[in-house]
N, C-alpha and C positions, 0 to 999 in steps of 0.2 A: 531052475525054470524061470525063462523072464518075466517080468511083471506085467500086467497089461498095461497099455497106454492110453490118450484120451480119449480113442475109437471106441471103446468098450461103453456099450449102451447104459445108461445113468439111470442109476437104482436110487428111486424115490424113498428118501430117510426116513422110518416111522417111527415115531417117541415109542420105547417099550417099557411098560410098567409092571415090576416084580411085586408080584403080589404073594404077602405069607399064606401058607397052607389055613392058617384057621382063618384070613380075612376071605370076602366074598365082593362082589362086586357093590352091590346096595352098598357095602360100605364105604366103598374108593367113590363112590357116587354120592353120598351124604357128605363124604370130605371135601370132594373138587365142589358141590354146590355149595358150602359154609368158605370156600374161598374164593370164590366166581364173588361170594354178597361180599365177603369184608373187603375184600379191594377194591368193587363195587365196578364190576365186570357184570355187563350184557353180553350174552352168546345166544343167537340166532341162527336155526337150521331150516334151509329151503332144497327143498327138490329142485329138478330141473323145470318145470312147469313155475318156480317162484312158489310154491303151496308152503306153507310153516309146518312142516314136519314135527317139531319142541323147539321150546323156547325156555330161556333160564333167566332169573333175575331181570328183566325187561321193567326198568323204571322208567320216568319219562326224559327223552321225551320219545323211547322207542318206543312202549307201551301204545297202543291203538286208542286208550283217550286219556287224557290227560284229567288233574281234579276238576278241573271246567269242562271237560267234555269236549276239549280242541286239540287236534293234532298239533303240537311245538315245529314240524318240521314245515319248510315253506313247499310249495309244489315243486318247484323249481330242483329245490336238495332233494326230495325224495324220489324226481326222478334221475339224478346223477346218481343216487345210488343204486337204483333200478338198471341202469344202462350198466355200472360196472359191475355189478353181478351179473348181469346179463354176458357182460365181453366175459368173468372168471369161468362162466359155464360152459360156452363158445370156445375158449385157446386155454382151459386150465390152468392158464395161468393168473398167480396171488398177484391182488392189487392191493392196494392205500388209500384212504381219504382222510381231509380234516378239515371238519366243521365248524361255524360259528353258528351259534342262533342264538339270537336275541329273547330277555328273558326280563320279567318284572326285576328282578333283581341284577341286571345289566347282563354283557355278551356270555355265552357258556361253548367252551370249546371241547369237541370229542372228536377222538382217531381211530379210525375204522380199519379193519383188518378183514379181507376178504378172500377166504381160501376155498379154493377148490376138492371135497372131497372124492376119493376116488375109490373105484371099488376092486377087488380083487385083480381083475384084468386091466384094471389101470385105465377103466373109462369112467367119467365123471358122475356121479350118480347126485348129486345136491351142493349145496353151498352153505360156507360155516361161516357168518360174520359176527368178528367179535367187537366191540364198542367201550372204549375205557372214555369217561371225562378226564381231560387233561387242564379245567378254569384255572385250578390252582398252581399247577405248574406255567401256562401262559403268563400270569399275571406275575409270576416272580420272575420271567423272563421280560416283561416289561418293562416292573418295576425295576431290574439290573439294568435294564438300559437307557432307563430313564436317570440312575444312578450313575453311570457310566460319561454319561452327556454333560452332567453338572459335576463330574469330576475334572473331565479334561476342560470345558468354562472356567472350574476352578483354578487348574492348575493353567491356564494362559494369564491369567488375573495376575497369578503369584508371580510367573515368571516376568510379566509385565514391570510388577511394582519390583520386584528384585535387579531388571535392567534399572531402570531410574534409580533406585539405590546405587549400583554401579557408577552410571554413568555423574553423578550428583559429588558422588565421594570421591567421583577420580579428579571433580571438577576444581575443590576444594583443598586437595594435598598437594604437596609439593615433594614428596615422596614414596617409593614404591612402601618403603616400609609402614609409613605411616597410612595409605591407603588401604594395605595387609591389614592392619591391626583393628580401623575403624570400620574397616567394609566387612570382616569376620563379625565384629559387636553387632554390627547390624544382619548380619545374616542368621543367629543365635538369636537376637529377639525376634525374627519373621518366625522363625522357629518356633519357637516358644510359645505367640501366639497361635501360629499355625496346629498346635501341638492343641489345645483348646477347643480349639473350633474343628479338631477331625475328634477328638475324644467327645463331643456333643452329637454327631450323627452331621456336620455340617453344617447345625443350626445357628452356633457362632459362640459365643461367651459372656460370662457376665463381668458388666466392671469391674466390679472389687475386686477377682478374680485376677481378674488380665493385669491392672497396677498391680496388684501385690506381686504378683509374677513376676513384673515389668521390675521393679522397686528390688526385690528380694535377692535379685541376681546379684545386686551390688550391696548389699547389705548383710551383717551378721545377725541383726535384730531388726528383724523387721515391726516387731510393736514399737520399739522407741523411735523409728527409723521414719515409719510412716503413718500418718493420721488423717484417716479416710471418713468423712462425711456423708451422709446426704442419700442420693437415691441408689440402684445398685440395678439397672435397665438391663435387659439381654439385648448384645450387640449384634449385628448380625455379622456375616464372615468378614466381607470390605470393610464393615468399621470395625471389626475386632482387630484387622492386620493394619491398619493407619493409624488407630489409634495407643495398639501396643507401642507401633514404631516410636509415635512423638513420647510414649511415657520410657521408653530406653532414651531417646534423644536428651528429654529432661532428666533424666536419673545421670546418667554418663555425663551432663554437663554438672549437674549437682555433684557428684563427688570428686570432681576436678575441681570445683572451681566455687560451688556454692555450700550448701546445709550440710549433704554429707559428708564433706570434707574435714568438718573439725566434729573430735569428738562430742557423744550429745545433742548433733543435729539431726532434725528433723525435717520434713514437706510436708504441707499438707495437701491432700487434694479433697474436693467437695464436687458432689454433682447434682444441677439441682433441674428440677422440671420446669418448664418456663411456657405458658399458652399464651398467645393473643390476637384480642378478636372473636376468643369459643374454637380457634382451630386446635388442630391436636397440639400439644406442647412439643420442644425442641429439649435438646440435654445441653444445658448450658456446663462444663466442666473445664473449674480452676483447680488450678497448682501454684501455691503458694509457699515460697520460702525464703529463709534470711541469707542474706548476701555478703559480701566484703568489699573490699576494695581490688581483690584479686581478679571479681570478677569480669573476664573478656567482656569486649563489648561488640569486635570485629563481627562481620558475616561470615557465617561459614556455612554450614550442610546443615547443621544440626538448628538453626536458626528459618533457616532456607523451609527446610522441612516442617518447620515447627507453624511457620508463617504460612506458606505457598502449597505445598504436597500434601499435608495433612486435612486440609479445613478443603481445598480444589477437591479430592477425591471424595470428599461427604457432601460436597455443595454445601457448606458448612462455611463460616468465617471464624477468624483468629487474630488475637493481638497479644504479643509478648514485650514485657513492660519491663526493665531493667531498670532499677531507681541503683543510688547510692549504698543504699544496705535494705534492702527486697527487690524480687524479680517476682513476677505474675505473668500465668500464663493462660488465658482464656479460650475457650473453644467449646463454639457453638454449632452442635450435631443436629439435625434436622428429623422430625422423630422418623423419616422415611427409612432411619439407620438402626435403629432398636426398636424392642418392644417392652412393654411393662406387662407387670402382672394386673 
């Protein structure tokens, strides 16, 4: 026999509920109202005249008054929903809405669900609207998008300072290989810090933290390796990836060429608070270490950086000081980059 096809008149779906022999209905009715409340579902029944047939769980601000004795809804919204129930009663056909109202406690958002009940014969005899708050759900669709916005800000940032890495280290090699090898050390410590500052929530990292990091990549022992002083500020995300950078610049130059290089050496670094005038204070942070005779003295990236990129990108200044047997490296953060406790 063929099957019918899509000329065959459309038979309205109705939910069927098996009910056991010993339940009764009062019972499936005590059940659906303890889940109408815990999910915290309003359900409104009107005739066609709009009259309240029953009503279930009606908190505010559907309830007729509120603890002050004022309707929550504005004239405006109650009669948009008058008008579409008015059109579901008219074309039986289910509609949607979705609310804001304004609330001591800030905006509160609900979705309306507006069906047409119908009766035996398939003519419309009342109207079912049901009403869920949806605040908490809006507001974490917010809150992801407001998430979302200072992700990709973030990641233009990262990509930005990772071109000038590039571009800096291509500026300063004289070979592909050696490009390879210096532009990877710096892509590992963006990392690194990067790595920081997304395990905080974005809120950025703390000094001691970040050098040690910075310091420990190149080292076996990092208690004899490195001697950290002073204050220990939460950086925020741009000063936590500039200033990880110059603390791999200084590490990578240190065990080519300075402290870590011969067994038993050491850097120290110190960070110390610095106000004046009564304004907020600034993070003054030195790197201190013993030198040789070995040590370069040319320009390169890692100088470049240490001097111009680092201290530019905090609106910060910087001076690196190369004696005969010490090198010092100063940088002064402006406190608009961290925070204290």
């Amino acid at each position: 026999m063929p099957s019918q096809g899509p000329t065959q008149d459309k038979v309205e779906k109705r939910e069927v509920i098996a009910m056991h022999p010993s339940e009764s209905g009062m019972q499936v009715g005590r059940a659906l109202l303890h889940a109408l409340h815990n999910a915290g579902i309003s359900v409104l029944y009107q005739d066609r005249q709009m009259e309240t047939v029953w009503a279930r769980n009606m908190n505010a601000p559907w309830a007729s008054d509120t603890a002050d004795g004022k309707d929550l809804l504005s004239p405006a919204q109650a009669e948009r929903i008058r008008a579409a129930k008015l059109k579901v009663i008219e074309s039986g056909n289910p509609d949607q809405l979705e609310l804001s109202i304004p609330g001591h406690q800030g905006v509160r958002w609900f979705q309306l669900w507006i069906d047409a009940d119908r009766g035996e014969a398939g003519d419309v005899l009342g109207v079912v609207t049901t009403m869920v708050e949806t605040t908490e759900q809006k507001r974490r669709e917010q809150t992801l998008k407001t998430l979302l916005r200072e992700v990709s800000h973030r990641s233009k940032n990262l990509l930005a300072i990772i071109q000038s890495v590039a571009t800096q280290t291509g500026r300063y090699t004289e070979t592909l290989g050696e490009f390879l090898a210096r532009f990877r050390g710096r892509l590992q410590s963006l990392a690194s810090s990067q790595d920081l500052v997304t395990s905080s929530n974005w809120r950025g990292a703390a000094l001691h933290e970040l050098v040690s990091g910075q310091v420990g990549r190149y080292s076996s022992d990092l208690a004899q390796s490195l001697r950290f002083a002073g204050e220990n500020p939460y950086l925020n995300p741009n000063a936590a990836l500039h200033i990880g950078l110059a603390m791999h610049e200084l590490a990578v130059n240190s065990v080519s060429y300075g402290a870590l290089s011969r067994p038993n050496g050491h850097v120290e670094v110190r960070a110390k608070l610095e106000a004046e005038d009564g304004t907020l204070p600034n993070l003054l942070l030195t790197w201190t270490e013993a030198v040789g005779d070995a040590q370069r003295n040319e320009k390169r990236f890692g100088s470049v950086a240490l001097e111009r990129v680092v201290p530019m990108s905090l609106n910060g200044s910087a001076t690196l000081e190369i004696g005969r047997d010490r090198m010092e490296y100063r940088l002064t953060v402006p406190h608009g980059n961290f925070e204290t406790d």
